[in-house]
C-alpha positions, 0 to 999 in steps of 0.5 A, spaced: 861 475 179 863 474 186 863 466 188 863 464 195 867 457 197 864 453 203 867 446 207 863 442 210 863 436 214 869 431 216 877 434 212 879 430 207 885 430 204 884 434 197 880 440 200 886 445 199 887 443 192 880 445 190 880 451 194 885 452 189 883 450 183 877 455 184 880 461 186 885 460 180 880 458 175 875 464 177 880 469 177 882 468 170 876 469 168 875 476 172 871 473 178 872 475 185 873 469 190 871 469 196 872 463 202 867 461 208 869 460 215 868 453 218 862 451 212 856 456 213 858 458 219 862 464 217 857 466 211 853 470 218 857 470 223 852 471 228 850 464 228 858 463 230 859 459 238 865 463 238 871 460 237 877 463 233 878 466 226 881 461 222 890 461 222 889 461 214 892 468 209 887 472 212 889 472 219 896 473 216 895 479 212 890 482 218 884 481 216 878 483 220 875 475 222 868 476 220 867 468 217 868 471 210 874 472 207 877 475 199 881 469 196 886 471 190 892 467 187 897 470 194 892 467 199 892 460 195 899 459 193 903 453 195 896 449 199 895 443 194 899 439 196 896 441 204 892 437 208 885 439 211 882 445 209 885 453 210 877 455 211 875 450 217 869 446 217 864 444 222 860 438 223 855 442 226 854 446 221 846 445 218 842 451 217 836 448 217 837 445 224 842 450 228 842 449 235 842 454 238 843 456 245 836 458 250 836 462 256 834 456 261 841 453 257 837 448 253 839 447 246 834 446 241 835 445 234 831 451 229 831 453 221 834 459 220 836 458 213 832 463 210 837 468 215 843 464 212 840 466 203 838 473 206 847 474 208 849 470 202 845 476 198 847 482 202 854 480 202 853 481 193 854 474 193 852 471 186 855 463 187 857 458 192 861 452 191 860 448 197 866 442 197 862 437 201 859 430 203 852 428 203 850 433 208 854 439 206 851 438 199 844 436 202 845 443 205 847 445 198 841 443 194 836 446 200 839 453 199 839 452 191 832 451 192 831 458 197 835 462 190 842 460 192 846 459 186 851 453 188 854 447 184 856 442 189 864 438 190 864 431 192 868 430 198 869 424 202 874 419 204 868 414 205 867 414 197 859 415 198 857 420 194 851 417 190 852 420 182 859 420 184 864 414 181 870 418 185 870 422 191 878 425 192 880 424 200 879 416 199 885 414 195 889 417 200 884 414 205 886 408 202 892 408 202 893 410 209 889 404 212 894 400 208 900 401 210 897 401 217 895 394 215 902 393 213 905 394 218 900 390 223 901 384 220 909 384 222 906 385 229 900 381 229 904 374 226 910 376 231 906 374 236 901 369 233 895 374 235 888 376 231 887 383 230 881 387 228 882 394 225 875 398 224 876 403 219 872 409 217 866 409 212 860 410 216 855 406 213 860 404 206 865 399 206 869 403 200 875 404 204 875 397 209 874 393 202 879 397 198 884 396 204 882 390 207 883 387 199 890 391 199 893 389 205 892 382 205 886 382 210 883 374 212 876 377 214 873 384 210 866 386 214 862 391 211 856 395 213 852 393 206 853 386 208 851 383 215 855 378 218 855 371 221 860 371 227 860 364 227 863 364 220 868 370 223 870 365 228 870 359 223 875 362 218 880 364 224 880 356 226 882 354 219 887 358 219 890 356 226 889 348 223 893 350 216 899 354 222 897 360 220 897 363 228 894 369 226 889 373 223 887 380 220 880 383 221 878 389 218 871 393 220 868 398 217 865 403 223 858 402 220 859 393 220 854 390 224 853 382 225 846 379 223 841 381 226 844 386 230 845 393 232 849 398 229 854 400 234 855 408 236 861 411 240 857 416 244 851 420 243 851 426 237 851 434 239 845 438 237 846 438 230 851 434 229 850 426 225 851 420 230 857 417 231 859 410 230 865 406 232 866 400 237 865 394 233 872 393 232 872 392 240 866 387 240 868 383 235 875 382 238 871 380 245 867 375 241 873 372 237 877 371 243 871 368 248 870 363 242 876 361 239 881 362 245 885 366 241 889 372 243 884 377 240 886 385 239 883 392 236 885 397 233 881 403 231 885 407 226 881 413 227 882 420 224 889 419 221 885 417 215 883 423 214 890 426 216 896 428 211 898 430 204 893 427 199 897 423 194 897 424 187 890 421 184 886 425 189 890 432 188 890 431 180 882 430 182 881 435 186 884 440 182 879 437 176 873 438 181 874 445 183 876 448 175 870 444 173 866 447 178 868 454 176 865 452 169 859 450 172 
């Protein structure tokens, strides 16, 4: 049995773990292990753009490069507690929507999923663990369909997986806004300031409620849940007239007032989901132009997804990837 292991989408704290947990559990069965560059990239190298072999074990030993490497308990060793993944991961990585590149330097988006199953079987793959959101695992369920065996690992800081109760990376995700919120708070009642903090989730408010609830946020804003500006404003005031001078908002990316938009950092690249950021910086202009308070934003970005996972998430991860194995 040879099993191939694919991250895709977003990192998220606890991949390592996983990847561990499979070649561990695959190879007490006797199963060989075989990990993917960049999500589906490396399953058929000549779909790549180029860039770079991964920095992972292969690399080190010599290997050739070509998007597919053998993964043993060596390769493995001493990676759960890491963050990010040794195999790399993609946004871009759909191969039901590939952008591929035309000669008058257009770039169009094709299928060319069925160039993709017909590499998984000429490489005498028999199984695919793809460890994934709910475009990986879209993906997944597509290639299931066109003949490749695969079992899917919920992974995502936003927690958004449907049939999924948890998904590791959010804990760690969750922690890491907290403590930002934390030390916000010294900053932001020192100076008798309102801030918004736009936390991550696309459209779920897992991590901003979760957070915003642990960090002792006035006002949480949550893409399930449109929100009344005016009420924002209101509740910042009430503040003000009981002496608290300051106020901690918090964001979800995703947020949207009522009636209004969705708000998008820049336009996506082919093959690549929109964007979305930039509410934190609108409503901090609307509560500043409508209470007169000094209103700053703060977008915490990426550092949600950065670090070591803490305990829950690699004791879950772990799980996840031995219960994939037994799938």
């Amino acid at each position: 049995m040879k099993i191939a292991i694919s991250t895709g989408g977003g990192d998220a704290p606890g991949l390592n773990a996983v990847i561990r947990a499979v070649v561990l559990s695959a190879h007490q069965r006797g199963w060989e292990s075989y990990g993917i560059h960049r999500g589906y990239d490396g399953l058929f190298p000549r779909l790549g753009r180029g860039r770079g072999y991964w920095s992972g074990p292969e690399r080190r030993r010599g290997g050739s490069g070509d998007g597919l490497v053998r993964l043993g308990p060596d390769e493995v060793r001493g990676i759960t507690h890491l963050g990010g993944t040794i195999l790399g991961t993609t946004n871009r990585g759909d191969p039901f929507h590939w952008p591929t590149l035309q000669r008058d330097g257009g770039i169009v988006e094709e299928d060319r999923s069925d160039d993709l199953v017909r590499a998984f079987h000429d490489r005498g793959l028999d199984a695919l663990v793809a460890i994934g959101g709910d475009g990986s695992l879209g993906i997944a369920q597509r290639l299931f369909c066109k003949g490749v065996p695969a079992v899917g690992v919920p992974k995502t800081i936003d927690n958004d997986v449907a049939g999924t109760e948890s998904t590791f990376g959010f804990d760690t995700a969750v922690s890491t806004a907290t403590d930002a919120l934390d030390r916000i708070h010294t900053t932001a009642e020192s100076h008798d300031r309102v801030f918004v903090v736009e936390l991550m989730g696309r459209y779920s408010g897992w991590i901003a409620l979760h957070s915003g609830l642990s960090g002792s946020a006035d006002v949480i804003l949550i893409p399930e849940i449109p929100f009344d500006i005016e009420k924002v404003c209101e509740k910042i005031l009430e503040r003000e007239r009981r002496g608290r001078h300051f106020s901690i908002v918090v964001a979800a990316e995703g947020a949207r007032p009522l009636g209004g938009r969705l708000v998008l950092r820049e336009g996506a690249h082919p093959g690549e989901p929109e964007r979305l950021g930039g509410i934190a910086d609108e409503v901090a202009q609307e509560i500043g132009r409508r209470t007169g308070k000094e209103t700053r934003s703060l977008v915490l970005g990426h550092l949600q997804r950065g670090g070591s996972p803490t305990t829950f998430d690699r004791l879950l991860a772990l799980r996840f990837g031995s219960a994939a194995v037994r799938a």
